[in-house]
C-alpha positions in Angstrom: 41.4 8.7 -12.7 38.0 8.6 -13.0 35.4 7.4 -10.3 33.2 4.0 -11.1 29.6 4.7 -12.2 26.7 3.4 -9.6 26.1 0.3 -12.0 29.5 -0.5 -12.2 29.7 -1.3 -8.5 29.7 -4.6 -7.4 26.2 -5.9 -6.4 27.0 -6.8 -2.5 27.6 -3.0 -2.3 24.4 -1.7 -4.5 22.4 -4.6 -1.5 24.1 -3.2 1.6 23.9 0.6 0.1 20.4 0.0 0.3 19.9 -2.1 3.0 20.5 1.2 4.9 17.3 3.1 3.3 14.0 4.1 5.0 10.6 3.0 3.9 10.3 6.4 1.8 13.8 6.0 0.8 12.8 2.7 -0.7 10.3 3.4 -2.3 12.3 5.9 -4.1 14.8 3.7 -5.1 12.9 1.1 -6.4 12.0 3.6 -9.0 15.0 4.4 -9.9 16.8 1.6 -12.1 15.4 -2.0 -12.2 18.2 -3.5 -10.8 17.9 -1.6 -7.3 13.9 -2.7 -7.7 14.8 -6.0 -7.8 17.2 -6.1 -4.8 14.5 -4.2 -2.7 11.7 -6.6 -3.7 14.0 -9.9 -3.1 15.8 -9.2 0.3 13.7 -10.8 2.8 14.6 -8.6 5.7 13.8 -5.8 3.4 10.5 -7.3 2.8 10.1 -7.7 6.8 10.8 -4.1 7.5 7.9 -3.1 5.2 5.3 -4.3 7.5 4.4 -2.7 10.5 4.7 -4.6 14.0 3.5 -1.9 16.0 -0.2 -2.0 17.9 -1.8 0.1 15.4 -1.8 -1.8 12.4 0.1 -5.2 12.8 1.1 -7.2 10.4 -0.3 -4.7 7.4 2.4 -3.2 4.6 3.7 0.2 5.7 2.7 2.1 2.7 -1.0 1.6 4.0 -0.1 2.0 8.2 3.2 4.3 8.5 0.8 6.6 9.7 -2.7 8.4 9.1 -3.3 10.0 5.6 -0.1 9.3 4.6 -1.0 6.8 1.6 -4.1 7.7 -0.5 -4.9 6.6 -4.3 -6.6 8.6 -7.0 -9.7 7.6 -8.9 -9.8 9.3 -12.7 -12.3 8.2 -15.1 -13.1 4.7 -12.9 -10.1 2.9 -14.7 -7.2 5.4 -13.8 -4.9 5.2 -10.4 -2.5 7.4 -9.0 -0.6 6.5 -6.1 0.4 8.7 -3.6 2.8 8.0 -0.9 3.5 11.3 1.5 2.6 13.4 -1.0 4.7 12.3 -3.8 3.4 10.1 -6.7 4.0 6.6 -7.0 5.3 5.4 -10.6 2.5 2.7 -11.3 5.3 0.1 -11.9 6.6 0.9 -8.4 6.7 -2.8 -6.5 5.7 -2.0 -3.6 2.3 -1.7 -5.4 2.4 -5.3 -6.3 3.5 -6.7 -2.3 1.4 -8.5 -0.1 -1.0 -5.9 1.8 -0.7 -8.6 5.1 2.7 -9.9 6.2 3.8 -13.6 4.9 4.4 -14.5 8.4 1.0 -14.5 9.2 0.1 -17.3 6.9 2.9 -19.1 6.4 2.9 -20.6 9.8 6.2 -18.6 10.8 3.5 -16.5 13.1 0.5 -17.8 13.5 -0.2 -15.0 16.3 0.0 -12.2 13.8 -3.0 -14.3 11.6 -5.1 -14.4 14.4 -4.5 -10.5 15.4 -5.0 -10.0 11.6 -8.4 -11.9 11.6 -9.9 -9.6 14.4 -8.9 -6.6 12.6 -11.6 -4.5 11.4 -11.7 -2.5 8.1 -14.2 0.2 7.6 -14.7 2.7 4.3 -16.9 5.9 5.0 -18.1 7.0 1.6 -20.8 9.7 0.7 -22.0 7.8 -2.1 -25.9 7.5 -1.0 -26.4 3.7 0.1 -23.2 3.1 1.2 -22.2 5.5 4.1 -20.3 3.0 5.7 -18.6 -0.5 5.0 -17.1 -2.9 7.5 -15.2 -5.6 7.1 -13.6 -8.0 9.3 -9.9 -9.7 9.0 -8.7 -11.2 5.9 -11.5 -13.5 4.7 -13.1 -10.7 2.4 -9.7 -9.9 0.9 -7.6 -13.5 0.9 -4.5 -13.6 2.6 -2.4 -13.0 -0.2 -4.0 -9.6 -1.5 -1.5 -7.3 -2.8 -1.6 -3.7 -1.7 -3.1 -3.0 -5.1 -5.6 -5.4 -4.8 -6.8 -4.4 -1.8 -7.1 -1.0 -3.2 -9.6 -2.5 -6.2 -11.5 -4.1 -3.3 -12.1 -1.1 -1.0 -13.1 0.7 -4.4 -15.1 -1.9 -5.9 -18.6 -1.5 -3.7 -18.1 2.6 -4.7 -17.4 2.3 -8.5 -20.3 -0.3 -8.4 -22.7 2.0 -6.9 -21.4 5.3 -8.7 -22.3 2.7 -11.7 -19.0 4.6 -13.6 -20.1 7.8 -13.6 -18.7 10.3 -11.7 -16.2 8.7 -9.6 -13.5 10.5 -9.5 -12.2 11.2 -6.0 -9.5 10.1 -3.6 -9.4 7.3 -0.7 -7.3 8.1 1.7 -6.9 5.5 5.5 -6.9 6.8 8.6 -5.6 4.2 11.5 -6.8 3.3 15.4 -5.5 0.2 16.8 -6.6 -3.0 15.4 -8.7 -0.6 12.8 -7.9 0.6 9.7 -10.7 3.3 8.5 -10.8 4.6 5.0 -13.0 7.5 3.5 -13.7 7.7 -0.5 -14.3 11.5 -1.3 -15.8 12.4 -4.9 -14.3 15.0 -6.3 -14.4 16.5 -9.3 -12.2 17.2 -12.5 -8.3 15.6 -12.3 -7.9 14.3 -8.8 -3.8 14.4 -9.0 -4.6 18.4 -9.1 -5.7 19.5 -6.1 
């Protein structure tokens, strides 16, 4: 007798198979067929275990504050991204992509402690694009509270494909964390980013 298939399995067993999946593992499967994508980007305690609650970077999705220079995204031509998650690419579809960068909880008065830890947070991008060596900015009022991670990315990019002026932009930005500080440096580099 032949086994089931994985889509032939009833759907409480697809949620609690993943229920038992890591960040990384996650992010994986969300990739993988869209019916696991959307049972990862509709379970709320999924959604909750994707941001971090630790000092470092409270309250901000884990892709971004797992740990240092473990997220970065590629700049190609000013209008192309990569993703990169620990090393391995991100599809561009991937939802994770398309989640709030700050934790609902903050805002939605369910924690009203993590917006004000959020609000002192400070944000800095070290660039060596001449004029803008370093950018700082403070809490969420620059990005708006419901920024998705790849928002936030166009933001943090914006001030360096604005002075670059399109040309030449290519290069990576990849965070580094301290508590209550998330730091980001934009290197130019040059030919395909994805390559080196």
């Amino acid at each position: 007798m032949a086994s089931p298939s994985i889509p032939r399995l009833p759907l409480e067993l697809h949620v609690q198979i993943i229920s038992y999946l890591s960040l990384e593992d996650q992010i994986r499967a969300a990739e993988v067929c869209q019916s696991w994508s959307r049972i990862i980007s509709d379970s709320q305690s999924m959604r909750k275990s994707r941001y971090c609650f630790e000092k470092t970077a409270r309250g901000i999705h884990r892709l971004i504050s797992t740990e240092s220079q473990c997220f970065r995204c590629e700049v190609r031509d000013t209008s192309i991204r990569e993703y990169y998650f620990q090393g391995n690419r991100l599809r561009n579809d991937n939802p994770f992509l398309d989640e709030p960068f700050f934790s609902p909880t903050a805002w939605n008065g369910e924690d009203p402690e993590l917006a004000t830890w959020i609000n002192r947070m400070g944000f800095d991008l070290f660039t060596s694009v001449p004029g803008l060596s370093r950018l700082t900015w403070w809490g969420s009022e620059y990005w708006g509270e419901n920024v998705t991670v790849r928002q936030f990315m166009e933001a943090m990019l914006k001030p360096v494909l604005e002075a670059k002026n399109g040309m030449g932009a290519n290069g990576s930005l990849t965070f580094f964390l301290a508590i209550n500080l998330i730091a980001s440096a934009y290197s130019i580099g040059s030919g395909y980013p994805g390559g080196r």
